[in-house]
N, C-alpha and C positions, 0 to 999 in steps of 0.2 A: 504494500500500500504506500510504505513511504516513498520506493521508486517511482511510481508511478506517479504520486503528489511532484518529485523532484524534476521528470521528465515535462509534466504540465508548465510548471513554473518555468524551466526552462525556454520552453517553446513560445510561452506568451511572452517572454522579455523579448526574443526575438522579434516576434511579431510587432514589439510597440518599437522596436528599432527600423524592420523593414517597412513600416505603416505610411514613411513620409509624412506628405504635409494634412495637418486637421485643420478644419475648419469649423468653426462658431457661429452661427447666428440665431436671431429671436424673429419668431414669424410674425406675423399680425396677429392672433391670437396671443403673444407672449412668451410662447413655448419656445422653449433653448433646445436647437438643436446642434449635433456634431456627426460630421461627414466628412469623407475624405475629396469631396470634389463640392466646388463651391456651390452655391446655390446659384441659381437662373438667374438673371437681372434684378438686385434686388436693393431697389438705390434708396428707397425709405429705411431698411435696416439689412444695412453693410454687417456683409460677413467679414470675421478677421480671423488671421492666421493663429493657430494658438501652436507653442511649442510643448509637447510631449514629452518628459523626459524617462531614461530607464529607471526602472526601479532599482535605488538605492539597498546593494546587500548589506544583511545585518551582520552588524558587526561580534566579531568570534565571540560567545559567550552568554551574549546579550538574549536570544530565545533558546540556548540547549536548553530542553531537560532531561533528566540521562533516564536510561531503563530502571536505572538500580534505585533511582527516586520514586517510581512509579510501581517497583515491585515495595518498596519497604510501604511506601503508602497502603497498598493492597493489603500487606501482611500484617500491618495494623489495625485497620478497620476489620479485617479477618478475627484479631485479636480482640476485638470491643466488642464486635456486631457481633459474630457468628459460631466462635468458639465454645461458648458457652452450654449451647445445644449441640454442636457438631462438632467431629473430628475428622482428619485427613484421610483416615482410614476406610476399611472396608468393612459392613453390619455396624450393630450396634455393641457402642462399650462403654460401660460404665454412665450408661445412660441418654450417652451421645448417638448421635447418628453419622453415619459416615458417608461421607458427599464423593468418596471414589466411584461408585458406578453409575452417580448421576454427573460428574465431571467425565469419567471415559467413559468412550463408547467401547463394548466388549466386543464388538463385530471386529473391529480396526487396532482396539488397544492404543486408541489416540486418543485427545482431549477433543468435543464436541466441538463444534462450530458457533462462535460468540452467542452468536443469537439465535441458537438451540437455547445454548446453555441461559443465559438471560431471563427466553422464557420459562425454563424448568424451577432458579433460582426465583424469578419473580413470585409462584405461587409459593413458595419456601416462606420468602419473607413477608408473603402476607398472611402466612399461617394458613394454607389450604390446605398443605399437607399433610400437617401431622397434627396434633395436641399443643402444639407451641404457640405462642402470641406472634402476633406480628411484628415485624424489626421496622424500625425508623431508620431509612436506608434511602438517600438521593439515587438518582439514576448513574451519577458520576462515581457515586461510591463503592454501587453495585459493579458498573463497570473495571474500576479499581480491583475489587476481589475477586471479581473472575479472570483477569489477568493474571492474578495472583495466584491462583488455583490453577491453571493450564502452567505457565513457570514453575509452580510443584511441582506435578506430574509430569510434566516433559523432561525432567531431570532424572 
């Protein structure tokens, strides 16, 4: 996914390099347009050239965020939220429930597909499941520990 975000990015800097000249004008109605070929004779409101410039890269540091922030994130809220009730394991122990054969698929022996997994953990944490309450759990959070839980198991 990141390639493909990188390859994007890419290609539209390009594009605002090869784009040439833009043009600006407001029609009779007021409305702001931009094109790359001027508008028709348009002597009550002159178009103007506007210059484009490339998107400025960011500078080294300024947006990393590393995997290894993203996994302790995960492994934390794993530790607040969800630990309580569950364990990494396989059945139940010691009263917990074990989230391995609802993280891997047994077909594959791989970790499920985000948004399998998502919606499996979604009814988890709204207590569909099982006997447990509901967990107070943003979307980003849940996201966070199911990273977290595929990084587990892929180890």
């Amino acid at each position: 996914m990141r390639m493909v975000l990188l390859l994007w990015v890419l290609v539209m800097i390009q594009t605002v390099a090869w784009a040439g000249k833009v043009y600006r004008w407001t029609d009779s109605a007021g409305q702001v347009h931009f094109s790359d070929v001027p508008p028709a004779s348009r002597s009550s409101h002159p178009a103007e050239s506007v210059d484009l410039k490339p998107l400025a890269p960011v500078k080294g540091g300024e947006a990393k965020v590393s995997a290894a922030s993203f996994a302790l994130d995960g492994a934390k809220l794993w530790q607040d939220k969800c630990s309580a009730c569950h364990h990494l394991g396989e059945g139940r122990e010691s009263g917990k429930i074990g989230l391995f054969n609802i993280v891997v698929d047994s077909a594959t022996g791989f970790p499920r597909p985000d948004d399998e997994l998502r919606e499996r953990l979604t009814y988890a944490v709204e207590g569909f499941t099982s006997d447990m309450d509901a967990v107070d759990i943003s979307d980003s959070e849940l996201q966070a520990v199911i990273r977290f839980l595929v990084e587990h198991y892929r180890k």
